[in-house]
C-alpha positions in Angstrom: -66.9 67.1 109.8 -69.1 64.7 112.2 -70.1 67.7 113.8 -71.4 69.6 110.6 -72.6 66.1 109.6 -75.0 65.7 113.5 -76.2 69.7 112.6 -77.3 69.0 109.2 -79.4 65.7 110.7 -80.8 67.4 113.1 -81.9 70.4 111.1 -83.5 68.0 108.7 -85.1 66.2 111.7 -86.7 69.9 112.5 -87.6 71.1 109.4 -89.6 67.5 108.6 -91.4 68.0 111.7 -92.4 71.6 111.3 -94.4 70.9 108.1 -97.3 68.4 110.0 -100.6 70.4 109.3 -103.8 69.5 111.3 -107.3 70.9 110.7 -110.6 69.9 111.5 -114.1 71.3 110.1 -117.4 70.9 111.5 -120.8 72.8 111.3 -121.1 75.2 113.9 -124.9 75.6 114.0 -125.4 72.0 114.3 -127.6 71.8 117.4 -125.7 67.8 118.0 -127.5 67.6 121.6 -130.7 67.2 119.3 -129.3 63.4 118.3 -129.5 60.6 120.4 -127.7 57.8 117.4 -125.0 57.5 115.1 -123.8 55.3 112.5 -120.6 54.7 110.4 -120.8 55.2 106.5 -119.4 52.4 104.3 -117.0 55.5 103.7 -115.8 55.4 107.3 -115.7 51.8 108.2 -113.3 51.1 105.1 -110.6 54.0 106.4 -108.3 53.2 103.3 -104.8 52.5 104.0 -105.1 51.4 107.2 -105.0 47.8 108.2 -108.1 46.1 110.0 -106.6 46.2 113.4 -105.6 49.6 113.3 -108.9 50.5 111.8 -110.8 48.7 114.5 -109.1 50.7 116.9 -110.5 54.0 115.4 -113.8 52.7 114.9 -113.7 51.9 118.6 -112.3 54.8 119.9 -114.7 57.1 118.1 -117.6 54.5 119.2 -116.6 54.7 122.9 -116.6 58.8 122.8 -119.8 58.9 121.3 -121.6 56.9 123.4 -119.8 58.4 126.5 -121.5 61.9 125.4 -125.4 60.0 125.3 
């Protein structure tokens, strides 16, 4: 019984995992070596249901990227 019990976790562990679903889009005729600066939209700097540390920590990741590429 434990051991039907483990197999059934872990099956559920498996099939949770399988359904994560990433996409990105962006416009592939954008000629983005043509802009030299960037700003966050109000949209982007409130991130809804993160908290503010967590949010800093995106804002300042995609900061640092984008001033790494000029």
């Amino acid at each position: 019984m434990r051991k039907l019990t483990f197999l059934l976790f872990i099956a559920i562990v498996a099939a949770s995992c399988s359904s994560v679903k990433i996409s990105s889009d962006f416009d592939k005729t954008a000629a983005f070596s043509s802009y030299k600066t960037f700003a966050f939209t109000k949209e982007a700097q409130a991130l809804p249901g993160l908290n503010d540390l967590n949010r800093g920590r995106i804002l300042t990741a995609v900061e640092n990227e984008l001033v790494a590429k000029g």
